[in-house]
N, C-alpha and C positions, 0 to 999 in steps of 0.2 A: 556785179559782186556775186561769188559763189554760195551757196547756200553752206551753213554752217552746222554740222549735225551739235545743239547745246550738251554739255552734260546733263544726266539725269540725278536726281537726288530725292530718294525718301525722304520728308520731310521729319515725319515724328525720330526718324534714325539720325539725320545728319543733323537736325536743325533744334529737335530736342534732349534726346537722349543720352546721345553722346557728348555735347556738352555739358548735361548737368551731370552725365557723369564723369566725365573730367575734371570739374568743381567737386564734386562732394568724394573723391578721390584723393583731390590735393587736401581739402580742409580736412577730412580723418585721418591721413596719413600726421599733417601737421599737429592737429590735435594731438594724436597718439604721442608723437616724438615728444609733446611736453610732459607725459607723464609717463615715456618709457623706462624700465627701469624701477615703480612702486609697482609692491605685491600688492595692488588696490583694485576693489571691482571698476571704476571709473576706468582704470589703464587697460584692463580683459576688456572692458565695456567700448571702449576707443578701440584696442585690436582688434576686437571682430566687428567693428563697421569697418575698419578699413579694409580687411581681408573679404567684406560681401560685396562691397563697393568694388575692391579692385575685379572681383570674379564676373563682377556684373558688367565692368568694361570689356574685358578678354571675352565674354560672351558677344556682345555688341562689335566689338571688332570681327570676332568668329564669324558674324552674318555676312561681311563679305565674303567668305569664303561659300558661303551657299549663293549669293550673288554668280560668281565664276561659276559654281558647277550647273546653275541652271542654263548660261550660257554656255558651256561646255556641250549640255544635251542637245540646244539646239545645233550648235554646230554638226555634231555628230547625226543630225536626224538630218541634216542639208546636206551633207556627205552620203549618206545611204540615199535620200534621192538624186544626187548625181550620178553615182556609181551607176546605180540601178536603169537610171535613162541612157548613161552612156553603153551598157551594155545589152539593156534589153529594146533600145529603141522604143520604149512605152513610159510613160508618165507612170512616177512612183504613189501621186494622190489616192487611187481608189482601191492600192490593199494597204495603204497607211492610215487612212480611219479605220479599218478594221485590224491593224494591230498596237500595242500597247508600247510604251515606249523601251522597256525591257526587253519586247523580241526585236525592237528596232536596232536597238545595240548589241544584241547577240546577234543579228544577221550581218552587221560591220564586220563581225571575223571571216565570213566564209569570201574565200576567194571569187573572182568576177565570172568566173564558168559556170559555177552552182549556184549565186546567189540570184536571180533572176525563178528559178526553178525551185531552191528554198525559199524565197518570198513568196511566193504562192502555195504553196505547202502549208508555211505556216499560216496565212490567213484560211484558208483550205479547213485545216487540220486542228485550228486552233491551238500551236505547239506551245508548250512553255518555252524557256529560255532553256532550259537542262535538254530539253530533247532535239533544240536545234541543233543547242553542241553537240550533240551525240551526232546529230547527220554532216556537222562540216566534214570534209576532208582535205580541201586545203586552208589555213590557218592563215589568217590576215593580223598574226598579233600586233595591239598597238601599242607601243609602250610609252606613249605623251597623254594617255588620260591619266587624271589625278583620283 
């Protein structure tokens, strides 16, 4: 039998929160709806739990979205060490602790001639990201990050 990679699950995300926020979601929406319609503090008082309640789902849903982009970075820092071994013939580990993950992704633009030679630079040099770009000259734009 093949090994099965499980899903992964935050618990306090998947198994507390968003359920109780899906509950207390549906009961102030529900509430609300019986008193929609009276100029009554109880009905303003129902609309705005239902309107923090709903903000506080769309937030909680919103985490996956940082979920993706942190695997996004790793992708993108496994692709600069490809690149970088395929073209410099050298393992990318020992100027990848010494750079940050923003010149990691700014060295993703510079095409495969320079980038072996700007990687060492920038560890070298200690470059920001602004002054990498300043030294590409061939442009690797990607247009599939989000």
């Amino acid at each position: 039998m093949a090994a099965k990679n499980p899903a992964r699950y935050y618990p306090l995300h998947h198994y507390i929160l968003l359920p109780l926020t899906l509950l207390m979601v549906g009961y102030t929406i529900r509430r609300y709806v019986g008193v929609a319609g009276d100029d009554s503090e109880i009905a303003r008082l129902w609309f705005s739990l239902a309107a923090v309640t709903l903000l506080f789902f769309v937030t909680l849903v919103m985490l996956r979205q940082h979920y993706a982009l942190l695997l996004q970075d790793r992708v993108a820092r496994l692709e600069v060490r490809q690149r970088y071994f395929e073209v410099s013939g050298q393992r990318f580990a020992p100027l990848e602790k010494e750079l940050s993950l923003k010149q990691i992704l700014t060295l993703r633009l510079a095409g495969d001639q320079e980038l072996p030679a700007l990687a060492l630079a920038t560890a070298r040099e200690k470059l920001a990201p602004k002054a990498i770009l300043a030294r590409i000259t061939d442009f690797q734009f990607d247009t599939m990050r989000v």
